[in-house]
C-alpha positions as CSV (number, residue, x, y, z in Angstrom):
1,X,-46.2,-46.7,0.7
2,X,-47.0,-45.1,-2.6
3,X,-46.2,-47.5,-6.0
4,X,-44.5,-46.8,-9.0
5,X,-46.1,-44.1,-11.2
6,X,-45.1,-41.8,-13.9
7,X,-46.8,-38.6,-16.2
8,X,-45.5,-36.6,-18.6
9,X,-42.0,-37.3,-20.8
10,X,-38.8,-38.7,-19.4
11,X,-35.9,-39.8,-21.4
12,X,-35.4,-43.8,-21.6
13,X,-32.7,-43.8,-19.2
14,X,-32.2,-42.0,-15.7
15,X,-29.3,-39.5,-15.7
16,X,-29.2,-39.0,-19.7
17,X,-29.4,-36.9,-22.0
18,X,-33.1,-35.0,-22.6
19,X,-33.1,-33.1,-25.4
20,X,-35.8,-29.8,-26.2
21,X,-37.9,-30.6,-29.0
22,X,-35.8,-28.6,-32.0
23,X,-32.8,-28.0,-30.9
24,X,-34.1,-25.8,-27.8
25,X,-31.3,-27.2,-25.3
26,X,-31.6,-29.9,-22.0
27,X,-34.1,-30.1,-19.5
28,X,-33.2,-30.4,-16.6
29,X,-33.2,-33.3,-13.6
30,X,-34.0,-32.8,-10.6
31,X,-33.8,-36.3,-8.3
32,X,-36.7,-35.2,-5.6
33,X,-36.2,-37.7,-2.4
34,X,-36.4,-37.8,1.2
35,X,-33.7,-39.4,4.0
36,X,-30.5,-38.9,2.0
37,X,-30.5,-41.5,-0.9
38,X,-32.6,-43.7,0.7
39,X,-36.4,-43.2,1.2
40,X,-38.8,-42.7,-1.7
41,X,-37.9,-40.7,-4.5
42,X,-38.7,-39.4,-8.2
43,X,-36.8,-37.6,-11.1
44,X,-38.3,-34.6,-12.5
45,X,-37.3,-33.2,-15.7
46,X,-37.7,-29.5,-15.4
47,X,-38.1,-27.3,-18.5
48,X,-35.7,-24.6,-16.3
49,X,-33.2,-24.8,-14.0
50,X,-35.2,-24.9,-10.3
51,X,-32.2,-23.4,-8.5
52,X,-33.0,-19.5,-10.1
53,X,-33.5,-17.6,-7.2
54,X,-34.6,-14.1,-7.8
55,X,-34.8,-12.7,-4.7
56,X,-35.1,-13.5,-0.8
57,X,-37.7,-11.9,1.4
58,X,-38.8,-11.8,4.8
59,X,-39.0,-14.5,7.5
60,X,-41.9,-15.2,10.1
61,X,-41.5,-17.3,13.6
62,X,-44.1,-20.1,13.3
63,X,-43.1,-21.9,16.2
64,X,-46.1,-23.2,18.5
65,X,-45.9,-21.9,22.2
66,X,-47.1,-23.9,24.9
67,X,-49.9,-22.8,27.2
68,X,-50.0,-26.2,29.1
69,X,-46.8,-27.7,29.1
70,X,-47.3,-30.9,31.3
71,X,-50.5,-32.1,30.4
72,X,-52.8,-34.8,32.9
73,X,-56.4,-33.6,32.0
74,X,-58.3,-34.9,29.6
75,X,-59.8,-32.3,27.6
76,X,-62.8,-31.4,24.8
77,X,-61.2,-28.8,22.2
78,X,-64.5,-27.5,20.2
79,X,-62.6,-27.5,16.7
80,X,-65.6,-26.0,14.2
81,X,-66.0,-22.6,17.0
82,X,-62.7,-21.7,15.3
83,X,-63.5,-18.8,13.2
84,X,-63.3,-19.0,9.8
85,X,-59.7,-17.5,8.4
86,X,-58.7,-16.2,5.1
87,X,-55.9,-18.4,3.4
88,X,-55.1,-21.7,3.8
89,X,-51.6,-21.1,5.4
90,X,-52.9,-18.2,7.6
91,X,-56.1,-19.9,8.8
92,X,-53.7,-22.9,10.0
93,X,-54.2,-23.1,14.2
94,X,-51.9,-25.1,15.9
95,X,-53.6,-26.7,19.2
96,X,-51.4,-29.6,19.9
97,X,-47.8,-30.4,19.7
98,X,-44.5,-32.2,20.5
99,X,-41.2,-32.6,19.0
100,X,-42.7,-35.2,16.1
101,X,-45.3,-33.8,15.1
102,X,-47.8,-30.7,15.1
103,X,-51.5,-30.9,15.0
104,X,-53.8,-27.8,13.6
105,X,-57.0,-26.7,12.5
106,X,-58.2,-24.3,9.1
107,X,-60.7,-22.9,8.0
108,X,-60.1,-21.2,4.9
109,X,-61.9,-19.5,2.8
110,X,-59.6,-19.4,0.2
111,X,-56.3,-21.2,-1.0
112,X,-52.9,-19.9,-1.5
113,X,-53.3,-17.6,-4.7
114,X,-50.7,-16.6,-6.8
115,X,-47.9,-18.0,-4.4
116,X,-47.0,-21.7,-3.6
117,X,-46.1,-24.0,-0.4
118,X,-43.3,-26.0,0.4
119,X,-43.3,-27.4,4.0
120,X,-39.2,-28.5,4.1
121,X,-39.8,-29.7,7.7
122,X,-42.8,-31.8,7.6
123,X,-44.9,-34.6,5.7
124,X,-48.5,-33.3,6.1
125,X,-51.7,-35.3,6.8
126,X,-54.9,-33.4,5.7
127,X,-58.1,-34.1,6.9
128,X,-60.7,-32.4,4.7
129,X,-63.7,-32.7,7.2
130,X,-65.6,-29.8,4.6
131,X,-65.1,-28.6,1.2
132,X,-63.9,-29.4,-2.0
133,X,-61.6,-27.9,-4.3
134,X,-58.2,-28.8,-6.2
135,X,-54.3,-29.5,-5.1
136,X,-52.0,-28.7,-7.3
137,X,-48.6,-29.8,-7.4
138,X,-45.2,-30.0,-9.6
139,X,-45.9,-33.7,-10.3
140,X,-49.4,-33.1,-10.9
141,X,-52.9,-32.6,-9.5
142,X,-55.4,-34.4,-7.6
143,X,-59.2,-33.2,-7.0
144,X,-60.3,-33.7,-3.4
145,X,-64.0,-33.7,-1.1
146,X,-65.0,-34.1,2.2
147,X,-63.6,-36.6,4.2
148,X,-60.3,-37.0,2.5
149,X,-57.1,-37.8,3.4
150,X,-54.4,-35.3,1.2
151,X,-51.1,-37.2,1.9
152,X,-48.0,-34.5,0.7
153,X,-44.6,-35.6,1.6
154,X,-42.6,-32.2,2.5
155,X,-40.4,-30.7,0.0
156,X,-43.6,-30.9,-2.2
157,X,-44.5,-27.8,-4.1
158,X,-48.2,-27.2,-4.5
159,X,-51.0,-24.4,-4.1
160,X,-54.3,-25.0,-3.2
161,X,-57.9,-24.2,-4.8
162,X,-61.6,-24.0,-2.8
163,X,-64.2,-24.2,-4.5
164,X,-66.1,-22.3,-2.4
165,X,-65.5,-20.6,1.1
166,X,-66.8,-22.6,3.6
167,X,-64.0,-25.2,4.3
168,X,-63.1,-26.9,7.4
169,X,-59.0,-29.3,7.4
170,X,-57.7,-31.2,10.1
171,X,-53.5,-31.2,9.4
172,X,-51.2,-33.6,11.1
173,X,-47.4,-32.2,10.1
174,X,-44.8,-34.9,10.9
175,X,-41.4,-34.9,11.1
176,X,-41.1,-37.9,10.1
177,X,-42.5,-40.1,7.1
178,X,-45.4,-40.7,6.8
179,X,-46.3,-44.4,5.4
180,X,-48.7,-47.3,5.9
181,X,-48.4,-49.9,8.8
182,X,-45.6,-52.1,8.1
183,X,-47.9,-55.1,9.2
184,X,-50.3,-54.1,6.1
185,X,-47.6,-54.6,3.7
186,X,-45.2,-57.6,2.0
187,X,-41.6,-57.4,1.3
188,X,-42.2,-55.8,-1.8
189,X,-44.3,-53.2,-0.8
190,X,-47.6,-54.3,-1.9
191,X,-50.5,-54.2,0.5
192,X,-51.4,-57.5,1.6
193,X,-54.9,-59.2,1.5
194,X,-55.3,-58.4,5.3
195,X,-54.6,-54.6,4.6
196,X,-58.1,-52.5,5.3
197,X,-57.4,-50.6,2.0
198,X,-55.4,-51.7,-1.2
199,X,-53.9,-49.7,-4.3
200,X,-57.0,-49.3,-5.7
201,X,-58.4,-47.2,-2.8
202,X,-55.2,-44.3,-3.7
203,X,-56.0,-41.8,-5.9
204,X,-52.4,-40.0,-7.3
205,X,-52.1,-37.4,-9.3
206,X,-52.9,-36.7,-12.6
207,X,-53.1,-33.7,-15.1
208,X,-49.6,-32.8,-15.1
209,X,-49.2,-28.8,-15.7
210,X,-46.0,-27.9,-17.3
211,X,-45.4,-23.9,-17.4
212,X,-42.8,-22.8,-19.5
213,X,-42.6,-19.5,-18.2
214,X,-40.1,-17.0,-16.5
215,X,-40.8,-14.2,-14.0
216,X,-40.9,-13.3,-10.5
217,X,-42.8,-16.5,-8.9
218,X,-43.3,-16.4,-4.8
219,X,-42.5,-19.2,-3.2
220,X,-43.4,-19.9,0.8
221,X,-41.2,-22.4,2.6
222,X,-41.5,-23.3,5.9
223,X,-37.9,-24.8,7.5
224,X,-37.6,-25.1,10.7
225,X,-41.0,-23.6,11.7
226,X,-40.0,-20.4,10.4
227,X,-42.3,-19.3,6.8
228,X,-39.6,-18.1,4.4
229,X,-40.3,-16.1,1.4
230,X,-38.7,-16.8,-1.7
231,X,-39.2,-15.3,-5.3
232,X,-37.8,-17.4,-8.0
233,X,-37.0,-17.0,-11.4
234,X,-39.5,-19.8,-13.1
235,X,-42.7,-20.9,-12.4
236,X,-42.4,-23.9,-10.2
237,X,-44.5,-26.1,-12.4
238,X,-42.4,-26.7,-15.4
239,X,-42.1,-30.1,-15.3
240,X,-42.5,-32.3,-18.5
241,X,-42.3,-35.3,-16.9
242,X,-41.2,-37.4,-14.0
243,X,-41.6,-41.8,-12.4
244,X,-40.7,-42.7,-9.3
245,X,-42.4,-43.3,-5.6
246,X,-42.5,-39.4,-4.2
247,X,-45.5,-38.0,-4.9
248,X,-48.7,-37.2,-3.3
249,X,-51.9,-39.5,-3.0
250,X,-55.1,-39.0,-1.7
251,X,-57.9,-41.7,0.5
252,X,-61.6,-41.7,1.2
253,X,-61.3,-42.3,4.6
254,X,-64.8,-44.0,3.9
255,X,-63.0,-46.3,1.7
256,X,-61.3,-47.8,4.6
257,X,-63.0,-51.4,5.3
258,X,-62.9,-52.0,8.8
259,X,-61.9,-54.8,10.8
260,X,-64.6,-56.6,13.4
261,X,-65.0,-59.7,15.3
262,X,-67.3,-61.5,17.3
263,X,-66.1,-59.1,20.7
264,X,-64.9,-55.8,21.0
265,X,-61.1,-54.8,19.0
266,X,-58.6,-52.8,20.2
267,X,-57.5,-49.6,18.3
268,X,-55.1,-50.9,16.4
269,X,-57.6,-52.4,14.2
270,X,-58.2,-49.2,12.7
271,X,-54.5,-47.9,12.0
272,X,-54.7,-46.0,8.9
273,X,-51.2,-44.7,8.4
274,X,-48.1,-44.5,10.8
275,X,-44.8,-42.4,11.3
276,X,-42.1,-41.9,14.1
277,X,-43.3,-42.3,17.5
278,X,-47.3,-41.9,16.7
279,X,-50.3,-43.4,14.7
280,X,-53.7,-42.3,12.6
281,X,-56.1,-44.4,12.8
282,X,-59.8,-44.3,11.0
283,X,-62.7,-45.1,12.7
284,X,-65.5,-45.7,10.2
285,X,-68.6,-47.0,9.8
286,X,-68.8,-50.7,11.0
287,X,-70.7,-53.3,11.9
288,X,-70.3,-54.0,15.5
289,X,-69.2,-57.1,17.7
290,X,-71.8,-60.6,17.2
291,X,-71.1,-62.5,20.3
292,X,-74.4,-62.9,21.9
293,X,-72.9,-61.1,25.2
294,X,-71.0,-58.7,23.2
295,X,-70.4,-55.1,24.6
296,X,-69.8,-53.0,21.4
297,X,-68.5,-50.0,23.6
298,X,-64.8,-49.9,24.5
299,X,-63.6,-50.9,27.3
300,X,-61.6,-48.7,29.8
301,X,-58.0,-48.7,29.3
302,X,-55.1,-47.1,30.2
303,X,-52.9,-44.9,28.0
304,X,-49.8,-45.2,30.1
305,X,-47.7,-45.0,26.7
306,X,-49.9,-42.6,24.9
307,X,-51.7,-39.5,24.3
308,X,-55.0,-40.3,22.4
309,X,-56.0,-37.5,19.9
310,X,-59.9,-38.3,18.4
311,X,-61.5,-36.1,16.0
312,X,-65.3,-36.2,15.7
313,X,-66.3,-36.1,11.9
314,X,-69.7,-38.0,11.8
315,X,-72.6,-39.6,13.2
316,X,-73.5,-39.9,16.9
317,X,-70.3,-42.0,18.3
318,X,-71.4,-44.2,21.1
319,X,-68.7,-43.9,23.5
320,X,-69.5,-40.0,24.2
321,X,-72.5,-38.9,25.7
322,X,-72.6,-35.7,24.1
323,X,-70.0,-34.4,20.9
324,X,-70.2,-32.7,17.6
325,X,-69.4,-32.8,14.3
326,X,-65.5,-30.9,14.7
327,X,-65.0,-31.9,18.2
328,X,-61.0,-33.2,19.3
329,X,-60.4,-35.7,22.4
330,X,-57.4,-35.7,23.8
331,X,-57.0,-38.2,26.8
332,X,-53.6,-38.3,27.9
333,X,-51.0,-41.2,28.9
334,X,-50.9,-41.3,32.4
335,X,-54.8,-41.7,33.8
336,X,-57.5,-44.3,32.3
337,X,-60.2,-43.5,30.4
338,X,-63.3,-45.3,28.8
339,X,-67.1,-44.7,27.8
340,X,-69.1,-42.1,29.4
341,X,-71.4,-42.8,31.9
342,X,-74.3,-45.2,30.7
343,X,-72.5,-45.5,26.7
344,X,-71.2,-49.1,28.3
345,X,-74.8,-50.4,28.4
346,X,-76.8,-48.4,25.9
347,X,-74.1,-50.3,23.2
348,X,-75.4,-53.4,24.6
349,X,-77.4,-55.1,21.6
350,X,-76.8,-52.5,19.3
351,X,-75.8,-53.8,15.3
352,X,-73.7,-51.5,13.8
353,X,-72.6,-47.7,13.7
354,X,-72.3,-44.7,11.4
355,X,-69.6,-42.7,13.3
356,X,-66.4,-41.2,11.5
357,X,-63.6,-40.3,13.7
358,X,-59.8,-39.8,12.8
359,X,-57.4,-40.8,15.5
360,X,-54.2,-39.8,16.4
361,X,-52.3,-41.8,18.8
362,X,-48.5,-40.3,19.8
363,X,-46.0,-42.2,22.1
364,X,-44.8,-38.9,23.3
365,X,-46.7,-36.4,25.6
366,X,-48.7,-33.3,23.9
367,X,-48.7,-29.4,24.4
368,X,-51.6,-27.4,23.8
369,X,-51.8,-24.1,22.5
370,X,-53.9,-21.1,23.7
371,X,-55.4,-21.6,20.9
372,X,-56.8,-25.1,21.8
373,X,-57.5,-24.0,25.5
374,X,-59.5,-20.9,23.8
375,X,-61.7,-23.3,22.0
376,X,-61.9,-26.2,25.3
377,X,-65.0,-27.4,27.2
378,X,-63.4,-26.6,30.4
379,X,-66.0,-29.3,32.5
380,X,-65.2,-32.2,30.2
381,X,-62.7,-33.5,32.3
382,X,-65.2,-34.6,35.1
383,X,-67.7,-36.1,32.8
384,X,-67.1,-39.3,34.2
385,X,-68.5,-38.2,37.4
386,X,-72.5,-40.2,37.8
């Protein structure tokens, strides 16, 4: 999804000689890509070697556990009563999960110090419902606020600055790339004219850091949801320079332009991003359906191939009779669902709406964690009763 961009130095020609400025040796390429040879890449040029390991430390079991293994309830998980945490790794919750992706909550106070992230397993999808601060990365940095979408392919190394404590993420990890629907884009790549968003809407990094510095530099790496520790011998931000597709990129999720028509639209209209075996949609403000007979609510309908995954991040959305700001849906495949009792006809003649949800959409069933059943409404899944 991401197009061609470059900072820093790089030499005129990939896989040749880059010579230190007075006589003060190579630097060093690194080619930093994802499935084999053949997904998106870039080439880094690294001041020092980045194989120096100093020193391996201890391991810690990550792995979500499943409280509810079979799911057929729909359930209300209330996602802002999770208390607030200290760091940004150890504040991460999981409350839903299956084998393509995982789904957690944070609330950090702060970020990651004087150590840095690498997730090896998993493309992550951050949601920054509150807060603002700074992510910095080996191919440079990118400033984000509320109600952005951080997009960080794995293998990415970055740390994480708040500017302040009160902070509030929704994180989608995938196994799998994470890209823009297919359907959005040309044979080149380009987002079409159709596409809800366009290049312009992207924000990439910028600021490149280059540390030319050696020490003892901590390193966390998840693999195989297991958080290793590593210590290496550089600082992992000494690259000069670096072009190519890999990198990470941020979105308003208000600067998605939504797509409406004279009756109601399915979901798809609001697919944001996709990946192996599930969706993310954005639901943002909008003006609703003009027929004359219109019904702006959605109809009932049957995820017999789905589990449906809504997070609640603003204004009063009219399908729910009662939800707050921080509140997660989940509606599984299997049993219908639809607007709450009297939403159907209070969206009768109503214009347009303010609400700001993030959906995620998975073709395979979801686990829940304690974690989420700690935090659920345990009466939401009668709320259909009149």
């Amino acid at each position: 999804m991401p197009f061609y961009h470059r900072l820093g130095q790089i030499p005129h020609k990939r896989h040749t000689v880059f010579e230190k400025p007075n006589g003060g040796g190579l630097y060093y390429e690194q080619l930093f890509g994802t499935e084999g040879f053949s997904g998106m890449s870039s080439l880094l040029y690294h001041v020092h070697r980045p194989t120096m390991v100093h020193e391996i430390g201890t391991s810690v079991d990550l792995t979500p556990v499943a409280a509810v293994q079979r799911n057929l309830t729909s359930r209300m998980i209330k996602g802002w009563h999770l208390p607030q945490g200290q760091g940004f790794l150890e504040s991460r919750t999981p409350v839903l999960f299956n084998n393509d992706l995982n789904i957690a909550l944070a609330a950090p106070q702060t970020g990651l110090g004087t150590s840095f992230y690498k997730n090896a397993d998993a493309d992550e999808l951050i949601f920054v419902h509150q807060g603002t601060g700074l992510l910095r990365t080996f191919v440079g940095n990118l400033r984000f606020g509320p109600e952005d979408y951080l997009v960080i392919p794995r293998g990415m190394i970055y740390t994480v600055e708040f500017d302040g404590p009160d902070n509030r993420l929704f994180i989608v990890e995938s196994f799998s790339p994470i890209v823009s629907p297919k359907r959005y884009r040309n044979h080149f790549g380009q987002l079409l004219e159709h596409s809800p968003y366009c290049e312009r809407d992207l924000r990439r990094p910028e600021n490149l850091e280059t540390h030319d510095e050696k020490g003892e530099f901590v390193l966390k790496i998840r693999k195989e949801h297991f958080l290793h520790t590593v210590v290496y011998a550089s600082h992992p931000f000494d690259v000069v320079g670096w072009d190519g597709y890999n990198y990470p990129y941020a979105f308003n999720a208000r600067d998605f332009e939504p797509i409406t028509g004279r009756v109601h639209q399915p979901p798809p209209v609001h697919q944001t991003f996709e990946a192996h075996n599930f969706v993310v949609c954005t639901f943002a403000p909008r003006m609703y359906d003009y027929h004359p007979k219109a019904i702006p609510a959605p109809y009932n309908h049957s995820n017999i191939d789905s589990d449906e995954v809504l997070y609640y991040v603003d204004g009063d959305f009219m399908s729910r009779n009662h939800v707050e700001k921080g509140y997660i849906s989940l509606h599984p495949a299997g049993i219908p669902h639809g607007p709450h009792p009297g939403a159907y006809e209070r969206s009768i003649g109503q214009k347009e709406t303010g609400e700001l949800a993030v959906m995620v959409d998975t073709f395979k069933p979801l686990r829940l964690t304690q974690a989420a059943l700690n935090l659920e409404d345990p009466t939401y899944w009668k709320s259909w009763l009149e």
